[in-house]
N, C-alpha and C positions, 0 to 999 in steps of 0.2 A: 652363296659362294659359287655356285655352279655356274658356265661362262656362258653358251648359246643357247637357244630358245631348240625347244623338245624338236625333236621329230615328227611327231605326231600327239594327241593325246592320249590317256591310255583308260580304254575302258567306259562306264557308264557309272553309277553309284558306286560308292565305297561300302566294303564289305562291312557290315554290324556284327552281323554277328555269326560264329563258325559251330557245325556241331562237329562230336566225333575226332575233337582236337583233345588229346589225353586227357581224352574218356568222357567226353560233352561239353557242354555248355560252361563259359566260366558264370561263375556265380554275382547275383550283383552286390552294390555294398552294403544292402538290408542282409544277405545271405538266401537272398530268396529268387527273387528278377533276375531272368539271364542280361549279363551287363555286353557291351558291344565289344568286340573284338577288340583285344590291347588295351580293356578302357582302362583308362587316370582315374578309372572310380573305385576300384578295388582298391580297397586299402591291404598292404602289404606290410609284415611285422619289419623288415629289413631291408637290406637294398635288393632287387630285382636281378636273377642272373640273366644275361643274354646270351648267345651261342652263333656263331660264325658256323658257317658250312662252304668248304670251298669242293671247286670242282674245277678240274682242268681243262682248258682247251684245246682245241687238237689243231696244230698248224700244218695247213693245205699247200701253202707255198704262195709265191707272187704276192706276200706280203698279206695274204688273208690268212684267219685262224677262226673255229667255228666251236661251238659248244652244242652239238642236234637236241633237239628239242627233247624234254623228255621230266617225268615226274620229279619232285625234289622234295626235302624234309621243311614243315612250315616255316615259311618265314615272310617278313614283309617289306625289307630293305634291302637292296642290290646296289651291287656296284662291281668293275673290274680292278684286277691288280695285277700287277709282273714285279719282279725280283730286285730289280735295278734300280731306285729311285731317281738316277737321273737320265734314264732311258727314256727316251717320247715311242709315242703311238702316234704316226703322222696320219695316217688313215683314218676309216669312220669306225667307233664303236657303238653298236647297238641292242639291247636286248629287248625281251619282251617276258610277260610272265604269265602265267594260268591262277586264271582268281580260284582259288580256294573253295567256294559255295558255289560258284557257279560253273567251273570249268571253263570259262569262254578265256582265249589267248588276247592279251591286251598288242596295240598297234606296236611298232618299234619304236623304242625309245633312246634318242642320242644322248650315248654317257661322256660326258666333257673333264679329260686327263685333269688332275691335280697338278700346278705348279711345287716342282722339285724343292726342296728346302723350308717350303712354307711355316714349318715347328721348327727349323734349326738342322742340323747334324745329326741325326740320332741313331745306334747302335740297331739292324733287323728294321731301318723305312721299307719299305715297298715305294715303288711307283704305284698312283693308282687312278682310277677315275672317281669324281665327286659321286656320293651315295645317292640313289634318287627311291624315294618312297613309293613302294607299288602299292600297298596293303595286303590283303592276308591272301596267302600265293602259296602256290604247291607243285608249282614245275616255271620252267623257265627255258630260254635259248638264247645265244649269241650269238651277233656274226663280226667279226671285223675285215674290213677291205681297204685297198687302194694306200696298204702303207709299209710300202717297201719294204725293209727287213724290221722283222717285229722282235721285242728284248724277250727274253727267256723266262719262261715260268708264268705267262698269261693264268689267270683262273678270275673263274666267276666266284664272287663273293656274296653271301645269300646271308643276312642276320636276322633272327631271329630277336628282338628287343627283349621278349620275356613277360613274365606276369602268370597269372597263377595257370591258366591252359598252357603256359609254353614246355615244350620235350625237355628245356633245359633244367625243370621242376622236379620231370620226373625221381623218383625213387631219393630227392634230396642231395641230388646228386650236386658238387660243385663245379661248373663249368666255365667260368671266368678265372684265369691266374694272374699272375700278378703280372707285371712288365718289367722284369729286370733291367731297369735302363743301367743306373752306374752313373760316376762323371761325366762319360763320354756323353751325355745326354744333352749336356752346357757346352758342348763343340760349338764354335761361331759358325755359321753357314754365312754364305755371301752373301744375302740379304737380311737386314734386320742382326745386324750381331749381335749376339749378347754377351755381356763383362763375363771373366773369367769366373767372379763370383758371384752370381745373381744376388738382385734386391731381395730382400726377402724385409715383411712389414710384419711386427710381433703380432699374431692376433687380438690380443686382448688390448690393443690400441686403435680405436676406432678412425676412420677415414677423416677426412675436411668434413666440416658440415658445407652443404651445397645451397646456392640460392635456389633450388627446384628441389620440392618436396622428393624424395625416396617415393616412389610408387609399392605396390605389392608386387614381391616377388616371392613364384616356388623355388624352393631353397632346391638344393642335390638330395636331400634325404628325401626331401615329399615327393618330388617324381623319381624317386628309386634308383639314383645313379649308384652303380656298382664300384666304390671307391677301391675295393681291392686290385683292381685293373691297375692302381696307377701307387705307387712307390714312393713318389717323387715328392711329394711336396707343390703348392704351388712356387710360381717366381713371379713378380713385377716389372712394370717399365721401369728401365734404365732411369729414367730422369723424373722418376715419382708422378706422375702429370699426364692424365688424358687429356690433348691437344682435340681430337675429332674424335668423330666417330663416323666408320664406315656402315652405309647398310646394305644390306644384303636380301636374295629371296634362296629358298632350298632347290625351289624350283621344280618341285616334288608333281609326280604326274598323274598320282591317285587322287579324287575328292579325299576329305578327310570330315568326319566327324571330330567337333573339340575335345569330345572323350578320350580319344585315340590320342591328344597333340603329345602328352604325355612319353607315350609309347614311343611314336617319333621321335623327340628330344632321345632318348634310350638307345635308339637305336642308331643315330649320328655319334651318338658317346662310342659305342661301342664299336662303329665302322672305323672313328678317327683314331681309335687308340689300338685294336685290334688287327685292321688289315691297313692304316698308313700307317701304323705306327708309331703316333705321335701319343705325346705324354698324357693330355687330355682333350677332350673334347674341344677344338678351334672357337670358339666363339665365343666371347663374354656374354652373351644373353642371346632369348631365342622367344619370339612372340607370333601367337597362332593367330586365327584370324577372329575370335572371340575375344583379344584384347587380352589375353594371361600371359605373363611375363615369367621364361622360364630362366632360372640361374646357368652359367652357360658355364665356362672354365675355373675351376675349383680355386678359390683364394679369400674370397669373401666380395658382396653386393658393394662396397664402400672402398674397396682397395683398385689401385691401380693395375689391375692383373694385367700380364702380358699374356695375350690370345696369338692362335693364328690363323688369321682371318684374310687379310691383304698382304698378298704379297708385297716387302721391300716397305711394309708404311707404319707394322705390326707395334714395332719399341713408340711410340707415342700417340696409340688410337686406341679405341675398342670396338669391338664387331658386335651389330646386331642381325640375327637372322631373324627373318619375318618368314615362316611356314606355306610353302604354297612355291607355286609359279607366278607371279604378273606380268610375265611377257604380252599377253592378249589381252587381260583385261587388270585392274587396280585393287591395291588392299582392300579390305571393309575401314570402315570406320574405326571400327573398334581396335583393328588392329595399327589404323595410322595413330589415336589416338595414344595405344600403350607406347610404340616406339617414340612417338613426341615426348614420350614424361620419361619414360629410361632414359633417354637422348641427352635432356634437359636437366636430367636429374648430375648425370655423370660429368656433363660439358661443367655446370655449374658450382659442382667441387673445387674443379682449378679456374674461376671468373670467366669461362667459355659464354660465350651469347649466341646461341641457337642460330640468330639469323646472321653472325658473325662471319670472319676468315680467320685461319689460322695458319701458320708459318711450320711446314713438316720440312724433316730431313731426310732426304730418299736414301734406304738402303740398299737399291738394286739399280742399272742401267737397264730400264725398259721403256717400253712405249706404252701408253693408255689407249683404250678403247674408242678417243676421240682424236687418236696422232700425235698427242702432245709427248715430247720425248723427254725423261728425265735420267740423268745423271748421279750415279752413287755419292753420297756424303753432300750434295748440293742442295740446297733449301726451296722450298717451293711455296705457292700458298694454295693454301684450301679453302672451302666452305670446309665451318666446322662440322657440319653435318650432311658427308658427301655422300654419292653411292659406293659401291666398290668397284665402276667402271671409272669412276674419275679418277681410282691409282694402277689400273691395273687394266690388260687389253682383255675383258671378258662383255658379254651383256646384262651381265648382274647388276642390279636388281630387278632386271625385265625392264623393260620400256616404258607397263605403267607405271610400277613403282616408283620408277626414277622421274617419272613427271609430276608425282604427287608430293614434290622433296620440299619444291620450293614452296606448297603451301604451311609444309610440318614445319618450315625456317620462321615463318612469319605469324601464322594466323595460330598453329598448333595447340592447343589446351597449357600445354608446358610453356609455350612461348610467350605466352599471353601471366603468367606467375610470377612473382618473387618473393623469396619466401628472405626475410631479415633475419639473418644469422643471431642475431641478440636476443629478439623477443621471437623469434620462431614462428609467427604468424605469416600468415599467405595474403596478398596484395595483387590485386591489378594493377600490370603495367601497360599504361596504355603507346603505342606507339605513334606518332605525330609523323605522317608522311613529308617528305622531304619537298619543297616547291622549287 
């Protein structure tokens, strides 16, 4: 989701593993082997609390505001936020973090503002910048420059994802509340409106069967999503039907161990709902670079969820984020191959063909990232399986990503399936090029 390419990179290895974090080493999941920092291996009796720390920044004037460098309570996810959601930061924002095990300060890294209204209307949004993944971090700094008058209430947002070493464990304590959204929650915003009364799909009524097998997915319970945080219920597309799907990178600036992917997932839950404010987590699914497909916006694997992913495209797609940055360099395999069978699996519910187009209705007057201008309630077409620069002016999914698309359309493991809704068995489809 994140829109321009880092700063800089940050740092050397990703941290494994922390000691001296309430009270050593976490334990592995024999109870014995110190497990790596944040790991997905610990198994956890219930959902995982996480914990926000903010810190305010101190405005200098001539449109800079600065955060001095200085010790902080653990955590491994950052991001900025101010008061206003639809106040801009015209300026550069950047921070930087101190690794944890090693004290060394990582390069600066550019946090790229959130588009305004992205979940709708909601009651306590913030403005904020996309969350970027440092790993296990214990001091931080910020600087922002060059942007004329800056909105009110700037703070660094530092989260803490949680697991059994996190301070938010300590003493049992509960430190995630709930979101009082209320009605005001279903307010239309200007992009992506949603009906006065949301979709809502009884659970116990399963989705379309899809011509693309269901791949493996972690549900919200096995990587520990904190459901207390969110009130609401899910809600669906307007019009029942995933048309496309967008993809997306985190664009995260720390290596990551797959052990950790988990922790990450956790800790975007807990940035999107706790410092933007949004109901849940933006993304219908999230895949590491190991090929693990993580369940992303609460509704169910097989439901048309409405996510907020792309701006103005949100009411008939679904978002996949793939963990990492690829601006420099391209997914693993593993991980083009999970996003091809999610992709595949979801297009295939409503007769979508991977290497397809499809006909979206713009909910915002913007410009994409290649100039192409669209117009509110106007029709457009797509690849069904586009990035998130083809609706929206950012460079998301990096550059390699977005070059790897056209092969997940055509050659992709999913793309290459059909699975016959009758007899439910899998089949080569082979594709016969065009002369």
């Amino acid at each position: 989701m994140r829109g321009t390419a880092l700063a800089a990179a940050i740092g050397a290895a990703a941290v494994l593993g922390i000691q001296g974090w309430a009270g050593g080493a976490e334990p592995g999941p024999d109870g014995n082997a110190p497990a790596k920092a944040y790991s997905a291996g610990v198994k956890e009796t219930g959902p995982v609390e996480g914990e926000v720390h903010k810190l305010a920044l101190k405005p200098k004037g001539s449109g800079e505001a600065v955060l001095s460098q200085q010790g902080t309570e653990p955590f491994g996810l950052l991001g900025v936020s101010w008061t206003d959601p639809k106040a801009e930061v015209k300026g550069t924002i950047e921070a930087r973090a101190r690794d944890a095990k090693t004290g060394k300060w990582s390069h600066w890294i550019a946090l790229d503002p959130v588009k305004a209204g992205m979940d709708g209307v909601r009651p306590g949004a913030h403005g904020s910048t996309e969350p970027v993944w440092v790993g296990a971090s214990d001091g931080a700094e910020v600087r922002i420059s060059g942007g004329g008058v800056l909105p009110a209430g700037l703070e660094l947002n530092l989260v803490d994802p949680g697991g059994a070493i996190s301070p938010a464990k300590k003493n049992g304590s509960q430190k995630n509340g709930s979101l009082n959204a209320g009605p005001a929650a279903f307010a239309a915003p200007a992009a992506d409106p949603a009906p006065t009364d949301p979709p809502t799909t009884p659970p116990s009524v399963p989705g379309p069967v899809s011509t693309a097998p269901q791949p493996n997915v972690v549900s919200r319970v096995a990587w520990g999503a904190d459901e207390t945080m969110n009130n609401e219920g899910p809600i669906y597309l307007p019009g029942g039907k995933v048309k496309a799907v967008f993809v997306h990178h985190t664009a995260d600036t720390q290596p990551y161990d797959c052990s950790q992917s988990a922790a990450i997932v956790r800790g975007i839950h807990v940035y999107h709902v706790k410092t933007n404010g949004w109901r849940d987590l933006g993304y219908n699914f999230l895949v590491d670079k190991c090929g693990t497909v993580f369940e992303g916006r609460q509704g169910g694997v097989d439901q048309p969820v409405l996510g907020a992913h792309t701006f103005g495209w949100n009411n008939e797609t679904a978002g996949i984020a793939v963990l990492g940055d690829y601006s420099a360099g391209g997914a693993s395999a593993a991980a083009q191959d999970a996003v091809s069978r999610i992709a595949a699996y979801k297009l295939g519910q409503y007769g979508g063909d991977m290497n397809g187009t499809t006909t979206l209705t713009a909910g915002a007057t913007q410009t994409n990232f290649f100039g192409t201008a669209f117009e509110a309630g106007k029709p457009y077409t797509f690849k069904s399986l586009s990035g998130h620069r083809d609706g929206f002016n950012t460079e998301c999914p990096g550059n390699q990503l977005y070059g790897q698309l056209g092969a997940l359309r055509t050659a992709g493991p999913a793309a290459q399936l059909n699975v016959d809704a009758t007899s439910r068995t899998a089949t080569s489809r082979v594709r016969v090029p065009r002369t």
